[in-house]
PADRENLUM-306513 format. One line per 4 residues: number of its first residue (from 1); for each residue z, y negated, x negated of N, C-alpha, C, CB. Coordinates in steps of 0.1 Angstrom, whole numbers, plus 2048, in hexadecimal, padded with zeros to 3 digits. Atoms other than C-alpha are relative to their C-alpha. Glycine has a CB too. Layout:
BEGIN
NUM) Z:Y:X:Z:Y:X:Z:Y:X:Z:Y:X | ...
END
This chain:
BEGIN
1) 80B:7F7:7FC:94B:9B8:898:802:80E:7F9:7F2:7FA:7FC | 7FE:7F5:806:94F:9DC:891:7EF:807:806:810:807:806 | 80A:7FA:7FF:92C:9E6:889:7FF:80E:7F9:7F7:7F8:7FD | 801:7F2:807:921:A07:87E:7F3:7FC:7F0:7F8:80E:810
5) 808:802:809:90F:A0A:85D:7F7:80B:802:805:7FF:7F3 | 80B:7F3:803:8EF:A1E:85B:7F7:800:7F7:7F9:803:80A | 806:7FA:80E:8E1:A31:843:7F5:80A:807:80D:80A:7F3 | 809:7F9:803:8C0:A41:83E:801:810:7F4:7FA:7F4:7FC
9) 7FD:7F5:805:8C3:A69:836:7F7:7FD:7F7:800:80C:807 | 806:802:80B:8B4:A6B:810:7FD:813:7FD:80A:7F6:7F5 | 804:7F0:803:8A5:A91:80B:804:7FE:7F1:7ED:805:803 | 801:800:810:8AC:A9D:7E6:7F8:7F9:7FB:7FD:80C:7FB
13) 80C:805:806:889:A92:7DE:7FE:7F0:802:7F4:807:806 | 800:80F:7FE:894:A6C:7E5:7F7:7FA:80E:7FB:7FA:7F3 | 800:802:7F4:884:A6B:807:804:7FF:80C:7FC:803:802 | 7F2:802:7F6:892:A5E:824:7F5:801:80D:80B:7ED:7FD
17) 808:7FF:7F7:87E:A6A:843:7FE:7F9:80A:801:809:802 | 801:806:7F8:88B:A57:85D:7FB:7F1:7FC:80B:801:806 | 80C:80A:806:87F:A37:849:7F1:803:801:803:7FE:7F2 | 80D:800:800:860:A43:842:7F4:800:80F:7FF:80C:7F7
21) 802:800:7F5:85C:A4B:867:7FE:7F6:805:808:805:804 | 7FF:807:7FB:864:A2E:870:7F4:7F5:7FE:80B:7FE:7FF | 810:802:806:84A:A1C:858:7F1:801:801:7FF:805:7FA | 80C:7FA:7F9:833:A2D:865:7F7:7FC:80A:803:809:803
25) 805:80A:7F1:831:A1B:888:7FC:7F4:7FA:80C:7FC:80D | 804:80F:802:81D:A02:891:80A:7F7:802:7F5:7FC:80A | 7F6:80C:7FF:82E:9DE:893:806:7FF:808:7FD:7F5:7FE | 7FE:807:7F5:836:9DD:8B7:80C:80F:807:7EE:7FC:809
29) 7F2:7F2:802:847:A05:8B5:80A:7FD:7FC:7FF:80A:7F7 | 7F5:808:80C:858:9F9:896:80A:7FA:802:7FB:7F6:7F8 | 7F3:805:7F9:86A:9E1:8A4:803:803:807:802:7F7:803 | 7F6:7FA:7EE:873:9EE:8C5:80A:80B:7FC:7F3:80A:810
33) 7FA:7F7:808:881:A0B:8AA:80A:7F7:7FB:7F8:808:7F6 | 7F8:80C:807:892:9F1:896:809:7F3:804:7F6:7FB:7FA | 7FB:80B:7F6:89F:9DB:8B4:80C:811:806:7F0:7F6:810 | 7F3:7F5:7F9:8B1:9FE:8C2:80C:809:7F5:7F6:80E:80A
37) 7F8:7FE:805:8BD:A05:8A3:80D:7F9:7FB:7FC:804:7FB | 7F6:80A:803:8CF:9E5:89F:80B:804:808:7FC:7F3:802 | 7F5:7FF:7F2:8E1:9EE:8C4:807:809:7F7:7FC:807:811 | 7F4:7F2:802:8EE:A0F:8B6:809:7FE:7F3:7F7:810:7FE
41) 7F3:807:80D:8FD:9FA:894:80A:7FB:80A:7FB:7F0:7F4 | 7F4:808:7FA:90B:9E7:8AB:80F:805:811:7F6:7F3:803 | 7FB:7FA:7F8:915:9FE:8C8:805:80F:7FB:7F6:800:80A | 7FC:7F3:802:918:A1E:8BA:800:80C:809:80A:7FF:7FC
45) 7FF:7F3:7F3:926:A39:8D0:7FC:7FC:809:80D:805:806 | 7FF:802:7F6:925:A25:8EA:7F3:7FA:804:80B:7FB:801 | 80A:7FF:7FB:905:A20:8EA:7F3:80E:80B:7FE:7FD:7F6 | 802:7F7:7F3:8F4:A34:90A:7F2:7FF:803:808:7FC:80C
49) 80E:7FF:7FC:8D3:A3C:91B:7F9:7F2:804:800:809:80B | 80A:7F7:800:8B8:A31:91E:800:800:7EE:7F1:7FC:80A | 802:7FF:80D:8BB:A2A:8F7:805:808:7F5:801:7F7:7FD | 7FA:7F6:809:8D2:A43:8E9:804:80F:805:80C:7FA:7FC
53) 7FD:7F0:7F9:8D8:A6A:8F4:809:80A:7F5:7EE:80A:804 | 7FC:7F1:804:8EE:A88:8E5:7FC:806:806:80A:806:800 | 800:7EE:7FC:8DB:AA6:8E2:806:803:7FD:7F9:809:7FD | 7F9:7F6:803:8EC:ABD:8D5:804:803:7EE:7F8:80B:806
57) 7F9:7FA:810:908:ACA:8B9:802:7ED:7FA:7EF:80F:7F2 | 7FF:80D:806:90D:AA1:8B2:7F4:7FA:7FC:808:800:7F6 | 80B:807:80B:8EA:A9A:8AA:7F9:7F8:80E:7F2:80E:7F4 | 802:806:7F9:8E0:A7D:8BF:7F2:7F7:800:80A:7FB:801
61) 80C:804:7FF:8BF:A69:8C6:7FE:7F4:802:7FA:807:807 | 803:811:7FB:8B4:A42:8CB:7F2:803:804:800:7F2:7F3 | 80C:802:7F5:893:A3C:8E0:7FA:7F1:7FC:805:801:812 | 808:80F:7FA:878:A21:8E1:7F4:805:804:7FE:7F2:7F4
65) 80C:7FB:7F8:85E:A21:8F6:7F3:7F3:801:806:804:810 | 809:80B:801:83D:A0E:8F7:7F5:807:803:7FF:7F8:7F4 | 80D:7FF:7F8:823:A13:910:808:812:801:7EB:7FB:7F7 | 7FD:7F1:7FF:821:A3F:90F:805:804:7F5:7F4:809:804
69) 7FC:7FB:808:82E:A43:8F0:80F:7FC:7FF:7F8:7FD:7F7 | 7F1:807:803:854:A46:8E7:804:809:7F4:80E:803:80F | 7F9:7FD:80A:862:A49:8C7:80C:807:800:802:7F6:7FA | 7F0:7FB:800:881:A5A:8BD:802:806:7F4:805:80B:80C
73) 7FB:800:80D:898:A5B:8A0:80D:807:804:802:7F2:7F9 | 7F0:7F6:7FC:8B3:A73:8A0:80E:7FF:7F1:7F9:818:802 | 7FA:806:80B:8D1:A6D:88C:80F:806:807:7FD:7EF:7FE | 7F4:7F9:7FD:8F9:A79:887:80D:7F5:7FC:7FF:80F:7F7
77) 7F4:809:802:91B:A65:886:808:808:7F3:80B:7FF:80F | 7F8:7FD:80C:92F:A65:866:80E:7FA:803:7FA:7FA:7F3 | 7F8:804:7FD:952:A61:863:7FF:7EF:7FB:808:809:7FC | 7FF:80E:807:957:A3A:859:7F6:7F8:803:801:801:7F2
81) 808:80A:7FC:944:A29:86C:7F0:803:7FE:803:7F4:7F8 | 810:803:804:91F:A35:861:7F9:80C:808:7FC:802:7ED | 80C:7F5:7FB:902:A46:872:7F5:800:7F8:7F9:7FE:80D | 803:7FE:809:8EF:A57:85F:7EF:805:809:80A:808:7F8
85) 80B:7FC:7FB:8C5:A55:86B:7F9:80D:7FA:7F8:7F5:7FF | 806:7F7:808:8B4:A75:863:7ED:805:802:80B:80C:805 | 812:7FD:801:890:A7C:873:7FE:7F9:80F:7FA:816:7FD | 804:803:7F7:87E:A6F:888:7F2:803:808:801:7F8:7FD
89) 80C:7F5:7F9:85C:A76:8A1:7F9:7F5:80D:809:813:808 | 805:808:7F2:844:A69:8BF:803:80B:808:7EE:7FA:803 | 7FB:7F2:7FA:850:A7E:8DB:7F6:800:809:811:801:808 | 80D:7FE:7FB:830:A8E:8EF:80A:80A:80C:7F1:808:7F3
93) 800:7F4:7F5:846:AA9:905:810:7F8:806:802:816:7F7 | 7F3:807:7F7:862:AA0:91D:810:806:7F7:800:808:814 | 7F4:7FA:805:87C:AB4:907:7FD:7FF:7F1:803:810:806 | 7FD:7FF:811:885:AAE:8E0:7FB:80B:7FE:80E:801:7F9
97) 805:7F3:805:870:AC7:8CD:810:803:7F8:7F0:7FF:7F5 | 7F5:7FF:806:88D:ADC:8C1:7FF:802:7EE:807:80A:807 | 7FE:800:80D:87F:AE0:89E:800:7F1:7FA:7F5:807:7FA | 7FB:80E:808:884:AB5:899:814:803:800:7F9:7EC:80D
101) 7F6:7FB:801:8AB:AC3:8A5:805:804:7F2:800:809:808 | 7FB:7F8:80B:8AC:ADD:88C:7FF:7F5:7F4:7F7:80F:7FD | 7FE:807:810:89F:AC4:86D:80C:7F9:801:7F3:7F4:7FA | 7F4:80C:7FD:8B9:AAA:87A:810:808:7FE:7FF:7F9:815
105) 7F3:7FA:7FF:8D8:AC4:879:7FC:805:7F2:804:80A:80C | 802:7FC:80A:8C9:AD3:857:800:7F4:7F4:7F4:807:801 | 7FF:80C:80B:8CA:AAE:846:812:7FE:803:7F4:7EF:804 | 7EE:804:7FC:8EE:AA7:856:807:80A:7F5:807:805:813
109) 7F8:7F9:805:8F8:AC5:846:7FE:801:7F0:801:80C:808 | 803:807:80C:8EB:ABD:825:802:7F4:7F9:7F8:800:800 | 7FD:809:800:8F5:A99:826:813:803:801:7F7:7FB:80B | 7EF:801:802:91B:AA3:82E:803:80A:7F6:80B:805:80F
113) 7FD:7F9:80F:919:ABE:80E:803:7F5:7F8:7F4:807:7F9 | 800:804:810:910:AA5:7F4:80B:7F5:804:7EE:7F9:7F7 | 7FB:80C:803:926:A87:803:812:80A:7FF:7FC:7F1:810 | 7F2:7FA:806:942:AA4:800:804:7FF:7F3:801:80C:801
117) 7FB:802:80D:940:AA4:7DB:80B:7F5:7FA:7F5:7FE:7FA
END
């Protein structure tokens, strides 16, 4: 089995947003978050709509949906197998707000600094 490992982005301040995000949902979100993130350990790239999307510049998205609400966790590929979750959101408009984008490309690029050291 060639699964992917995933990691939870950690802000300087030891917070990890997309966790806490996730936390956050009720039990029945939660899992349907936590059942699609298993696919994308285990599928990775090749995981595809309706549960996974590239937006844009490499920063890609998972979905769950329950009743009118749909979650979404956006997150970036590392070399060596790992994706790396960064933030997450309930999506209210048909299109990704682009300031959850921008945090998600502003942690990536903070996240591949320090693992440069």
């Amino acid at each position: 089995m060639n699964d992917f490992e995933i990691i939870f982005y950690d802000k300087p301040d030891g917070t990890e947003p997309a966790k806490d995000f996730i936390m956050s949902l009720d039990n029945k979100m939660q899992a349907k978050v936590l059942r699609t993130i298993k696919m994308l350990a285990d599928n990775g790239a090749y995981l595809r709509k309706p549960y996974s999307e590239h937006l844009v510049d490499g920063i890609f998205e998972i979905r769950a949906k329950l009743g009118s609400d749909i979650s979404r966790v956006l997150y970036f590929f590392v070399v060596g197998k790992k994706i790396v979750l960064t933030n997450g959101f309930i999506k209210k408009t048909q299109k990704t707000p682009i300031n959850e984008i921008e945090t998600a490309k502003k942690y990536r690029n903070e996240y591949l600094s320090r693992e440069e050291l």
